[in-house]
N, C-alpha and C positions, 0 to 999 in steps of 0.2 A: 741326765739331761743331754751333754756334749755327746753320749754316744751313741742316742738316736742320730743327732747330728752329723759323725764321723759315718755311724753303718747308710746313711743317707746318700753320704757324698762320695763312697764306695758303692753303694748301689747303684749309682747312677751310671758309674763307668760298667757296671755287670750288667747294666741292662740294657744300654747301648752298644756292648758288643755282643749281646742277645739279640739285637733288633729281629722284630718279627719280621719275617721275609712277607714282600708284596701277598704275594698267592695266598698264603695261611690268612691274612687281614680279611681277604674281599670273600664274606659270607655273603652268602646268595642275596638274602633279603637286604643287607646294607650297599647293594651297589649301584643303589638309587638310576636306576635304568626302567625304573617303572610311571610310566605315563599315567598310569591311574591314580596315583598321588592327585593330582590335579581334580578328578572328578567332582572334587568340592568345591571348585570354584563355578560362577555362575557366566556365561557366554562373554558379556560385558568384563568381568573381571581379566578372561582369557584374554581376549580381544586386544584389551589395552595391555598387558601385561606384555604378549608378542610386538605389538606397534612400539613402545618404549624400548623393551630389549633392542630391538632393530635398530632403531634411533642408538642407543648407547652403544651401539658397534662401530656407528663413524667416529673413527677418533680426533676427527677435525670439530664434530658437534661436542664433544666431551670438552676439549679441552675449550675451546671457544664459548660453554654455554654462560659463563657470567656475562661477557658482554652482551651474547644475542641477548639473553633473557633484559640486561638492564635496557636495551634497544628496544626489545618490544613493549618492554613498560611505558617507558618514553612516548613512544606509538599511540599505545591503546590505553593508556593511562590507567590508574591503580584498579579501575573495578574493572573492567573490559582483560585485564591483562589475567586478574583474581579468576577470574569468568573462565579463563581460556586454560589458565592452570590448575584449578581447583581439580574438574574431574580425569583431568590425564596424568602429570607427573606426580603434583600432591598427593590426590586420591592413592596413586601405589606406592608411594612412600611415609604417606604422614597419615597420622590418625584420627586427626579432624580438629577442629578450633574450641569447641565446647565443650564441656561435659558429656550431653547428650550424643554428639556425637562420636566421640572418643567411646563413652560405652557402647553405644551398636556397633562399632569395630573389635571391642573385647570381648563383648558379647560372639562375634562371630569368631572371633580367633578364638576360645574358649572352648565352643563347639569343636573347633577341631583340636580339641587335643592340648591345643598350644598356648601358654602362659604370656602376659606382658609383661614387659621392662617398661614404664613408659621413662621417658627420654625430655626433658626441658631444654631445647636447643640454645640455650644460654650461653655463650664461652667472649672474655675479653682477647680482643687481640692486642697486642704490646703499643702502647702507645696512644693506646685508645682509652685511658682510665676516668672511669664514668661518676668519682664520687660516690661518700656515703650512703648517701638518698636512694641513688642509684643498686646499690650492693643491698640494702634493707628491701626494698621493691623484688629484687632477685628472690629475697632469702623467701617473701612472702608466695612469691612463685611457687618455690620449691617446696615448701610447709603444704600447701594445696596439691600438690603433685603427691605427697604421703598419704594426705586424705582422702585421695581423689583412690591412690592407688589399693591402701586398705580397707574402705570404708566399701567396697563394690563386691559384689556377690564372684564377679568372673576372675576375681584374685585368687589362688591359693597359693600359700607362701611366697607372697609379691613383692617385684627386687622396682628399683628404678635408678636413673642413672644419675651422677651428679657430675658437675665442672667446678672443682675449687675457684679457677679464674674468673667465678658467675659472682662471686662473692669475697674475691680476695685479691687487689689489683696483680697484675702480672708482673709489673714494675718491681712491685717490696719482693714477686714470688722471685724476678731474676737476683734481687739482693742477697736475699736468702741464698739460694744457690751459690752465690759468690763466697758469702762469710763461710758456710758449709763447708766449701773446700780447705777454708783454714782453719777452723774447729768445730767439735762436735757440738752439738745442741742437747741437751739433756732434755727426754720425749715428757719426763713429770714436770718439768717446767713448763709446756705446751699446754699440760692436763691443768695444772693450776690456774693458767689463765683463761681456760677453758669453763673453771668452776668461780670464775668470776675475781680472783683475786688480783692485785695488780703487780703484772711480773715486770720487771726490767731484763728487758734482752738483748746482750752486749753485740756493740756493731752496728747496733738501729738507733737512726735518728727520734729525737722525743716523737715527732708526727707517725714517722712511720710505726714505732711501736706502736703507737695509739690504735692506727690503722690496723695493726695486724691484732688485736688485742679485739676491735671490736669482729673483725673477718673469723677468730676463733671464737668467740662467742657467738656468731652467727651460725657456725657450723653448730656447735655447740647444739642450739636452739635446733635443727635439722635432725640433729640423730639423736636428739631425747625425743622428739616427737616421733622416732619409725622405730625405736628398740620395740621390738617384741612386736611389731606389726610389719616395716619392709624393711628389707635388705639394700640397702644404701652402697652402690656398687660406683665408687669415685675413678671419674676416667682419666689417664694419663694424658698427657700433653706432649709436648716440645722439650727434647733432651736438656734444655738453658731455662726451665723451671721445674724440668720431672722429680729431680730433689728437694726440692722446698715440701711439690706436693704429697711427696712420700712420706717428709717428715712431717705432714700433716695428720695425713692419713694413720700415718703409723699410733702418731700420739690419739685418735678418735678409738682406733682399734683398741689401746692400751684402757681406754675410759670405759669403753661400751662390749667389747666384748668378751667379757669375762665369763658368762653363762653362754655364749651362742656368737654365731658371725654375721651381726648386722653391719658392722662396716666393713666394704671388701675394697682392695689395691690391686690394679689394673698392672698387668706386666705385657711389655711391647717385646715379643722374640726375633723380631727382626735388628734390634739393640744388639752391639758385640756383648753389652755388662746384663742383658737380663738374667742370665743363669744366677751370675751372681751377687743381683737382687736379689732374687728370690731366692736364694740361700742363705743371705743376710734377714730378709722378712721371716725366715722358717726359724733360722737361731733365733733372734728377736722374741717371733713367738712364744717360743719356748720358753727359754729366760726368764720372760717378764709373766708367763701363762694365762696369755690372752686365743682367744680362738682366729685362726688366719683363711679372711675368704679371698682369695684371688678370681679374677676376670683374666684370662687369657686368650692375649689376640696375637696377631703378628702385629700391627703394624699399620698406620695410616699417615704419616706424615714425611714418608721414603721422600720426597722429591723434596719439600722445605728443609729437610733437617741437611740433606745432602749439599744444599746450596749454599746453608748458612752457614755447614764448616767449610767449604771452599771459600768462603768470602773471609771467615777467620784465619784462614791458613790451619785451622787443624785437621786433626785426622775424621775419617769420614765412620760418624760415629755407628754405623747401617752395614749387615753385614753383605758381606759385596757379592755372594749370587743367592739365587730363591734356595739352591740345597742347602746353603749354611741357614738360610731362616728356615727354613722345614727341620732337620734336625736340630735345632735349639729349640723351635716347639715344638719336636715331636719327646727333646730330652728333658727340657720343664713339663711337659705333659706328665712323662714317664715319673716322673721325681714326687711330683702333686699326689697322682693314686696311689705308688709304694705310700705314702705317709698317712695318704688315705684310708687304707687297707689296714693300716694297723690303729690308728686315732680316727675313727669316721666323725666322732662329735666333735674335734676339734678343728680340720680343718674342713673347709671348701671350695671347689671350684667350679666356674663356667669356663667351660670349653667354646669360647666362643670365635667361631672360623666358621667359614663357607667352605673350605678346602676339605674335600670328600676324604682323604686318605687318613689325615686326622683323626677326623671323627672314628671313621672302624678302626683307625687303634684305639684311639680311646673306650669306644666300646668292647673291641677284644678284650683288652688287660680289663678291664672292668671284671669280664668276666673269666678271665685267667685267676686275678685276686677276690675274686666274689664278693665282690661292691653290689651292691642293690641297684638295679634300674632305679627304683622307684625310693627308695633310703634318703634321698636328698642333699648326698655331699657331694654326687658328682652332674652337672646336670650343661644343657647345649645351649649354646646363643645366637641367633642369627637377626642380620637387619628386617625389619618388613619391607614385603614386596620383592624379597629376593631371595635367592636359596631356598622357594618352600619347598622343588622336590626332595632336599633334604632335610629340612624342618616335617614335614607332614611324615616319611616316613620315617622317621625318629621317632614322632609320636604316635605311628600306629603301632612302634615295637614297643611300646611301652617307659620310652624314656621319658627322662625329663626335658624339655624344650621352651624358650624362654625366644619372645623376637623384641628386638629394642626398636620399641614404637616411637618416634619423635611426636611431640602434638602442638599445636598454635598454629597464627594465621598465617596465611601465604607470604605474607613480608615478613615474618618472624622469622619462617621455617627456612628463604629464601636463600642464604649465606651456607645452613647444613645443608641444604640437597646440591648445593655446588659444590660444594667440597665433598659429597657423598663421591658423586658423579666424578669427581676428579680423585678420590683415593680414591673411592673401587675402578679405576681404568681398569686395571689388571684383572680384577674380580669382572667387570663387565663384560671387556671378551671374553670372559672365562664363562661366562651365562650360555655361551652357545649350547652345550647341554641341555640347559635348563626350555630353551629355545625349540632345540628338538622337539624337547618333551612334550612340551604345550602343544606344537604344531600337532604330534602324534593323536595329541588328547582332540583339538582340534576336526584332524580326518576321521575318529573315532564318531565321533558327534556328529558330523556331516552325513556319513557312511549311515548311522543309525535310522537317520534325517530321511533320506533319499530310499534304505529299507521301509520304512514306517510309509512314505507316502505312494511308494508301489505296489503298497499291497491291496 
């Protein structure tokens, strides 16, 4: 056991000072410079996808767009407002309010290659705590989200996303956090109360257990009904509850995946402590001999998290330039496949980033350690509506590719395309690429246009 563990944490240092040099990474086909990617979209989709981009490049519209947007609400009031945003920002970020409509978007992403995540834009924010009623309603959400996501012909092996904070106040998750620091939480004690028995958990008020007793059996209720159909891929938060929700997660994993990795833990490498998370989740694993699926991103809440320890006076828990987050993901990356390469059925991960350079490593050592494109331990994630020239050609090389579709109505979805728009700033001007591309696809189309009608 410990000395996969030990050859793990020794590998990691051989393999980062292995680092594959730039040049050896960028294979022809992976350096997404091809504008034909696009050819599957239809003029309309082009159209707006460049108009938006453009829009996202002012960074005065980025950061500003909560107020305009609540301004023009105010204006043109909920349906005029619904009218105006349904077919421009919505449309390229969310996948519709219905059912029906949500499939003719899987439906079309399916065509090309490319898998859903779909996404319940659900999350509390502190201070905001909405009641039982409230937390059951979520859970009913999210039950429908399973169904919605298994029961449909354009699933194959279908993940979606979940927020503990949808169903578990944020409040008890910052308490949690707190007692954590001072002792450990035993993860079969989680499981117990999980299977309905009545635990007592030292630190917590009688209500708050209560609370957190029915929040674990809520979950509970979520990942019996997606074992053996979706991959229930729980998203990280805010460093001043990310412990709670690990120890959440951790204890679901411990329950449910013993045959397979339907629950997976989201690791943030722009965090100084992710590595060793995720060293801690891989011993864990093992130990306890549960299967381990990790979501790996960088990062989305760089500017909150930075604020909030300057306002505590601690240390700024985010590492302090983009090199240090590229090598932390490119060395949790590197950590994931070795463990891969030797255990494929035990663990898994999405590599999910827009950052091109990632990805062809992740795809070289794939096939350095000959991982399977197609095997399904290692597979990409991208948001919709952005990154497809590197989603579409992922999927024409035969990967796996996965895009996290949010879905609900324009006021639901209204709070995540803000804060989309405001984490990916960075990712946004970084679309100029992407920008290009479309234009390229674009002139191509025009060029075609103006041939065809002079002949």
């Amino acid at each position: 056991g410990s000395s996969l563990f030990r050859s793990l944490c020794l590998g990691t240092v051989a393999s980062r000072s292995a680092a594959v040099k730039e040049a050896d990474i960028l294979s022809a086909t992976l350096s997404f410079e091809d504008p034909r990617a696009f050819r599957v979209k239809s003029w309309g989709e082009l159209l707006r996808a460049l108009a938006i981009f453009r829009l996202c490049s002012f960074s005065i519209l980025v950061n500003n767009c909560g107020k305009l947007m609540s301004v023009t609400r105010t204006l043109l009031g909920s349906r005029g407002f619904s009218f105006l945003l349904k077919p421009t920002v919505y449309a390229q970020f969310v996948a519709g309010e219905n059912e029906s409509e949500i499939s003719e978007s899987m439906k079309k992403m399916s065509s090309l290659g490319l898998r859903p995540m779909l996404a319940v834009p659900i999350e509390e924010v502190l201070g905001e705590s909405t009641g039982e009623k409230q937390y059951d309603k979520n859970m009913e959400t999210m039950l429908e989200c399973v169904k919605m996501s298994s029961s449909n012909t354009w699933s194959v092996d279908p993940m979606m996303q979940l927020k503990i904070t949808a169903l578990l106040s944020s409040e008890l998750c910052v308490k949690l956090t707190t007692l954590m620091s001072q002792r450990s939480y035993n993860l079969s004690l989680l499981v117990k109360a999980m299977d309905g028995q009545h635990v007592s958990f030292p630190g917590l008020k009688e209500n708050e257990a209560a609370h957190f007793l029915c929040g674990l059996q809520r979950l509970n209720t979520i990942a019996e009904a997606s074992v053996n159909k979706v991959r229930v891929l729980v998203d990280a938060e805010y460093t001043y509850i990310n412990p709670a929700l690990s120890l959440v997660t951790m204890a679901m994993m411990m329950k449910f995946n013993k045959d397979g990795a339907w629950i997976w833990n989201t690791y943030q490498c722009y965090l100084k402590e992710s590595r060793s998370l995720l060293l801690e989740a891989l011993r864990l694993s093992e130990t306890e001999g549960f299967c381990l699926g990790v979501k790996l991103v960088r990062g989305a809440y760089m500017d909150k998290e930075r604020k909030q320890a300057e306002r505590e006076g601690q240390e700024d828990p985010v590492h302090g330039s983009w090199e240090d987050t590229n090598n932390s993901y490119n060395g949790s990356l590197d950590l994931m496949l070795d463990v891969i390469s030797e255990k494929p059925e035990s663990y898994r991960i999405i590599v999910a980033t827009h950052n091109e350079e990632s990805v062809r490593r992740a795809a070289k050592r794939m096939e350095e350690l000959n991982i399977n494109k197609d095997g399904g331990s290692v597979c990409f994630g991208q948001l919709l509506g952005m990154c497809d020239h590197v989603s579409l050609t992922l999927a024409q090389e035969g990967y796996i590719v996965y895009k996290s579709v949010p879905y609900g109505s324009v006021d639901d979805t209204l709070p995540y395309l803000v804060r989309r728009a405001q984490e990916n700033r960075t990712v946004l001007q970084g679309i100029r690429k992407e920008r290009d591309l479309l234009r390229q696809e674009l002139k191509h189309r025009l060029k075609l246009m103006t041939e065809a009608t002079s002949l």
